[in-house]
N, C-alpha and C positions, 0 to 999 in steps of 0.2 A: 197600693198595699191595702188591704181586704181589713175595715175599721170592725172592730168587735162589736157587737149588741148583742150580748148575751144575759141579758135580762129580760130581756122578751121573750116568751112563752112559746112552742108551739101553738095555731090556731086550730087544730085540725087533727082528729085522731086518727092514726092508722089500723087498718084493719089488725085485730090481731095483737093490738097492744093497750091499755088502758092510760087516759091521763088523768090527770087531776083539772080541777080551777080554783086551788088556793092559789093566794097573793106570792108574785114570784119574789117579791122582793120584803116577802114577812124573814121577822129576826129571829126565827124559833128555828132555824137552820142550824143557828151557832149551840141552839141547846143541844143541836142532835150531834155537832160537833163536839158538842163537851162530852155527851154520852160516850160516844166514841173514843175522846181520849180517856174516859174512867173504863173502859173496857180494855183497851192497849195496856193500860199500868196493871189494871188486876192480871189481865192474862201474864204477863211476863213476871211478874209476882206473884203468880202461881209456880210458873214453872223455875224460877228460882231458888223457892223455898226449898229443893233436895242440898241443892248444893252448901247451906248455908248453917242444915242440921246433921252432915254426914261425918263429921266426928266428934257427935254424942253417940253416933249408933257404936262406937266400937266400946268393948267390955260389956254389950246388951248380949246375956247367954243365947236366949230364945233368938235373936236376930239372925243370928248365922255370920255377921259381919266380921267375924275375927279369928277365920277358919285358919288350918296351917298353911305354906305356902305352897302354890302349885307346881305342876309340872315344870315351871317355866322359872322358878325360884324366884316370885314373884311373892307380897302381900296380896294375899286371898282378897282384901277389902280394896284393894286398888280395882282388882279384875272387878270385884264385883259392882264399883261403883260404873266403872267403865258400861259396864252390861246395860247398868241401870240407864244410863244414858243414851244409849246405843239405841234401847227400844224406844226411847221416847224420839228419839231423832227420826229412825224410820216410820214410826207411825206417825209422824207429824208430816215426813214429805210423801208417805202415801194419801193422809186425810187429806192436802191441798187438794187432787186432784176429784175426789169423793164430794168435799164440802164443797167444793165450788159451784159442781152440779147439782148437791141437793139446795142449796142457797137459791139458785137461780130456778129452780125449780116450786121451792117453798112460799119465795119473795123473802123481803131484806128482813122484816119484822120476826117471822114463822121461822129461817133459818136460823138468824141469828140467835135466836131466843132456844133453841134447840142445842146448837152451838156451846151456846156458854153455860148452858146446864149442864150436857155432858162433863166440859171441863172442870165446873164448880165443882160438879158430887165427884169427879175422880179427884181432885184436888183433897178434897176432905175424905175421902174414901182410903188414903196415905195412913192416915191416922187410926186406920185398922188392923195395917200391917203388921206380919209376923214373920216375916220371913222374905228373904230376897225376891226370892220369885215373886212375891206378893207384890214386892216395889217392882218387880217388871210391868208386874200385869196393869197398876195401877199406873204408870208413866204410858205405858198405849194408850191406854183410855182418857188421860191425859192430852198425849199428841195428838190422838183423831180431831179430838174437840178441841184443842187452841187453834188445829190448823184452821178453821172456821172464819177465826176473827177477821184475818188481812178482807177474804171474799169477800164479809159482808162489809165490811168497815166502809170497801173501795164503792162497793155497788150503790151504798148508803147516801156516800159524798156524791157518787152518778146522779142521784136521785134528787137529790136538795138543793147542791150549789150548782150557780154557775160557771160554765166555764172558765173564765178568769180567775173566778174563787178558788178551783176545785184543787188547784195545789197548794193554796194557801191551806185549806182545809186538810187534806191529808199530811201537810206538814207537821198541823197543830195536834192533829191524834197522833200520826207516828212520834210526836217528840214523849208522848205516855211511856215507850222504849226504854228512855230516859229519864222520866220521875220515876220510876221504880226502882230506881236503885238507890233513890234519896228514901225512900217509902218503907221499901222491904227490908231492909235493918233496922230499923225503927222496930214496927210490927213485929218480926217476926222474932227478934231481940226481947221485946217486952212480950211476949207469950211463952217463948221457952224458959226465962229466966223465972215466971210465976207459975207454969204450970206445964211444964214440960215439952220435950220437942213434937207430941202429937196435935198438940196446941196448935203449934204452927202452919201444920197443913189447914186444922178447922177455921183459922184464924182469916185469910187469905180467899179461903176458898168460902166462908160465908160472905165478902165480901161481893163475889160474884153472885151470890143469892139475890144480895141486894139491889145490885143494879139489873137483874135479871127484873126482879118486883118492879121498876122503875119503869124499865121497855113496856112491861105488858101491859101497863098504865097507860103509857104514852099514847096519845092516838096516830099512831105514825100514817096509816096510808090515809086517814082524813085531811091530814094537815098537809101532804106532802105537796111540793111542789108541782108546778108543770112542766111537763118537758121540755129543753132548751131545743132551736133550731134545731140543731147540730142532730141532738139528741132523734127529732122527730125525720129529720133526713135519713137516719141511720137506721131507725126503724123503718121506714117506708122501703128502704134500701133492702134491707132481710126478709124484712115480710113480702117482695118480690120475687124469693128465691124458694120460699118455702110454703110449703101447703099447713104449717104448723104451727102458725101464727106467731104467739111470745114466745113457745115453746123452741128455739134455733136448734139442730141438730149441731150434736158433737161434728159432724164426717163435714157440714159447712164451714165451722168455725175455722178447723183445722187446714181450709181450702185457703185462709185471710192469712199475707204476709205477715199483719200484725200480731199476729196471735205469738208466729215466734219470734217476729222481735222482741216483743214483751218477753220470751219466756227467755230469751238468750242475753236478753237484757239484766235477767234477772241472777239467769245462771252465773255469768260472769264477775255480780260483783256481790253479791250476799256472803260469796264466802270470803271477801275479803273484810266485810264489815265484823262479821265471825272473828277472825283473826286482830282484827285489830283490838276488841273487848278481850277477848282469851287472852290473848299474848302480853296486852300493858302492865299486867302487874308480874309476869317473868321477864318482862322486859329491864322493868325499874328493881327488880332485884339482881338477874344476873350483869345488868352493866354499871349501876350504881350501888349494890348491896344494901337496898332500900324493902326492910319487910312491909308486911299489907300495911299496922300504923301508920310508918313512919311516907308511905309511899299515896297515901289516904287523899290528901290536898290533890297532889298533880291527879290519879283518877279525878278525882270530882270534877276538877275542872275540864277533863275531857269532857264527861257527861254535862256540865254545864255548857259548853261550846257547842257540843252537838245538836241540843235541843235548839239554841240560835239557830244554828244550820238550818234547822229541819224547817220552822217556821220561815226563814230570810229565803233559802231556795223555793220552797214550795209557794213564797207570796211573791218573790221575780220574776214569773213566768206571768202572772196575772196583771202585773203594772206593766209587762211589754204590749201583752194585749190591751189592756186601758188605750196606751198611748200609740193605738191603730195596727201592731203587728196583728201578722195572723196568727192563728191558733200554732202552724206546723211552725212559725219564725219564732214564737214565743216559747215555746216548750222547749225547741232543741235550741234557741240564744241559752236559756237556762241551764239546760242540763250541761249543755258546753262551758259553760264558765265554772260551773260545779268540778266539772273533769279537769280542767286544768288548775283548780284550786288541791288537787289532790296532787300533782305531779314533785311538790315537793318533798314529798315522802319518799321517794329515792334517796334523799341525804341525811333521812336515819342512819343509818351505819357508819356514817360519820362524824355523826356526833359526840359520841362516845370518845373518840381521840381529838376531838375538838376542844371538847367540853368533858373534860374525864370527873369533875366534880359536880357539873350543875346539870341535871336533868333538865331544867326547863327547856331548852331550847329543844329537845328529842321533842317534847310531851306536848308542845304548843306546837310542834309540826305536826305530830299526831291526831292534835286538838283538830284542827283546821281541816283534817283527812274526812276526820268522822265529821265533822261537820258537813263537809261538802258531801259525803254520803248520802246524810238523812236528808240534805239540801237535792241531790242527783235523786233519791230514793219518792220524795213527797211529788217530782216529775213524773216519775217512772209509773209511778201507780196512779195517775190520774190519765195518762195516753190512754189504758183499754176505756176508758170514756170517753175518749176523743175517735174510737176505731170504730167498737159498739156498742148496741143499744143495752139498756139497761138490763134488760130480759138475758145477756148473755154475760156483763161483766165478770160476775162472779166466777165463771166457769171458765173464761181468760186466766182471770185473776191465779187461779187456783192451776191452774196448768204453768203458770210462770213459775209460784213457790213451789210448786215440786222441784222444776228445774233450778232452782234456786238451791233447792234441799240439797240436789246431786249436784252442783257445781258448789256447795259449800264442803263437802263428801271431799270433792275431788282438789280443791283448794287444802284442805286442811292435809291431804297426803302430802301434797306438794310441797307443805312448810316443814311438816313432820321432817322429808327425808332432806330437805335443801337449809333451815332456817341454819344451824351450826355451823354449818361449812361453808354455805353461800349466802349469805343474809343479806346481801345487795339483789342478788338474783329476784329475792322474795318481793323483798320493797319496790324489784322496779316492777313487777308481774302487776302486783298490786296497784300501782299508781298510774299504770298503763290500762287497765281493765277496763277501764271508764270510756275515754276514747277510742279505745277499741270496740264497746258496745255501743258507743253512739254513731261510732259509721257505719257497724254492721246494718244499723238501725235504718239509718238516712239511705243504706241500698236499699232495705228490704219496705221501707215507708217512706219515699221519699215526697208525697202532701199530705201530712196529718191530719187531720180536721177533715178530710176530704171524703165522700163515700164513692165506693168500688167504680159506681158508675162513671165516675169522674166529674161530678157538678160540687163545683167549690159550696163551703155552707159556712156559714155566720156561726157563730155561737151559742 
């Protein structure tokens, strides 16, 4: 069994790629790690703030929010909230695939930083708004630039931690998912009540100013890392194939199984993660008659449990490999127990007649789901670093959240037309997703860590 040493450095540059010779085992990784959870929490506290001021817009004349009913004998502000949404969804899974290439193109510093300014000033750019279309235009500009975050976030972790670390690391940013929702009622609560709901967009969205000023400070590619074995294999590997050095052509990447396991990986269960935040607070109301108050505790401690997830998954792949697995044993022992930690979300639907007075029992299966998720999720996103090199992450990265975006698209029909009538059906699609992308996974990569040519690599 193949013992890890993934603190050692590459020795040795490959044509075509730059490394560093900072110290591989300096603690300023964890600051970039922190950066990276303050940019997960702002981003998603960006894009939550519509949901949170959409009925103070109604009775605003100039808004248009409280037209008569449509064709469809419908409240105009339903449709129109729907729209609003609708555009920031697809421009969010069209920017994956845009931001991934310009990130990987830019580097992590230059993209990112471009990134989250976009989002910032469309964020506060809300707060000009007059009119619906205005909130269309403003949630595109919105979605282009959050889709940003995941590419560079992951490329970031590529670049700093170790292999073993790298899902503890992306555990501890993606749990920012999850401080935003302790965050953004706070904020966004204490701005609309003193100075109106325009407030709340500037409020949010100067937040990513801030940490924007932070990054450009940093000295990121002085300090950065050198690259792990694994890492300098996998460049040597590409830059074999290609006359374009860092630069990897799209038409190569697309040639690497991993590319779409990653992306099938990704399709199959984001949109269950989707469902499971949308759906808990209709869930606690139509099976127990519990409004948002009264329904307040069981959420949070979803979001509390999930954030454990996401850190406890993403650092068990790392203590396999400590303890001599390989990178391919270590990643998928993890993501496998993540997937069967979800299977009991099938006997949701049974709870209800089980337990027709206490929710806990539903909410702490549910708890454990989303847990295993962001726990399956902090794996998921540190594999295109174990496939390829740094130079191409992002642009993986960002080909998976598309697919993510369209299997979330295609999940969310699926509940729409199934959850009333077959709400077993949903729950077991759901709890099966996981397993089903891990084998698809294990056909299509079956040596992780491993490059094309077939020479096993360290970490």
């Amino acid at each position: 069994m193949q013992k890890v040493m993934s603190s050692n450095t590459a020795s040795v540059a490959q044509p075509g790629f730059t490394t560093t010779t900072a110290p591989a085992n300096s603690n300023m990784r964890w600051f970039v790690c922190a950066l990276l959870f303050a940019a997960t929490t702002i981003n998603y506290m960006d894009r939550s703030v519509f949901s949170f001021i959409e009925p103070m817009l109604h009775g605003v004349s100039f808004m248009g929010w409280d037209n008569l009913a449509d064709r469809f004998h419908q409240p105009a502000f339903d449709n129109h909230y729907g729209n609003v949404i609708i555009c920031f969804q697809i421009a969010y899974g069209v920017g994956f695939i845009i931001a991934g290439r310009v990130i990987d193109r830019l580097g992590t510093k230059t993209g990112y930083a471009v990134a989250i300014c976009i989002w910032a000033l469309s964020s506060m750019s809300h707060s000009l708004v007059t009119s619906v279309v205005g909130f269309c235009v403003a949630r595109i500009f919105l979605g282009l630039g959050e889709s940003g975050n995941f590419p560079a976030a992951i490329k970031a972790t590529t670049e700093w931690f170790p292999t073993e670390e790298r899902g503890k690391a992306v555990g501890i940013f993606n749990s920012g998912t999850c401080a935003s929702f302790f965050l953004a009622p706070l904020l966004i609560g204490f701005a609309t009540a003193h100075y109106g709901w325009r407030a709340a967009f500037l409020a949010t969205g100067s937040l990513g100013v801030l940490w924007l000023v932070v990054w450009m400070l940093f000295p990121y590619n002085r300090l950065r890392r050198g690259s792990t074995q694994t890492q300098a294999n996998l460049e040597a590997d590409f830059a074999s194939q290609t006359k374009y050095g860092g630069d990897i052509p799209l038409s190569i990447l697309l040639q690497r199984p991993g590319t779409y396991a990653f992306a099938i990986g990704k399709g199959l269960t984001d949109g269950v993660w989707w469902f499971y935040l949308f759906y808990l607070p209709q869930f606690l109301n139509r099976n127990y008659g519990l409004d948002l108050n009264s329904a307040y505790w069981y959420i949070v401690t979803v979001y509390v449990v999930s954030t454990i997830g996401s850190i406890f998954g993403g650092t068990l792949s790392g203590v396999l490999m400590k303890r001599g697995y390989s990178i391919n044993a270590g990643r998928k022992l993890a993501m496998l127990f993540m997937a069967i930690l979800v299977l009991p979300l099938m006997l949701v639907p049974h709870m209800g007649v089980l337990f027709p007075s206490n929710p806990w029992p539903a909410v702490l299966i549910i708890a454990l789901a989303t847990a295993a998720h962001q726990g399956w999720s902090a794996n998921l996103f540190s594999t295109p670093g174990d496939m390829f090199p740094s130079t191409a992450v992002s642009t993986v990265v960002g080909i998976g959240g598309a697919a993510g975006a369209l299997g979330g698209a295609c999940f969310t029909w699926m509940v729409k037309r199934n959850l009333s009538l077959h709400p077993l059906l949903v729950f077991t699609v759901a709890a099966a997703a996981y397993l089903i992308s891990l084998a698809i996974f294990q056909l299509l990569v079956p040596r992780l860590g491993e490059v094309a040519r077939g020479e096993p690599s360290t970490a």
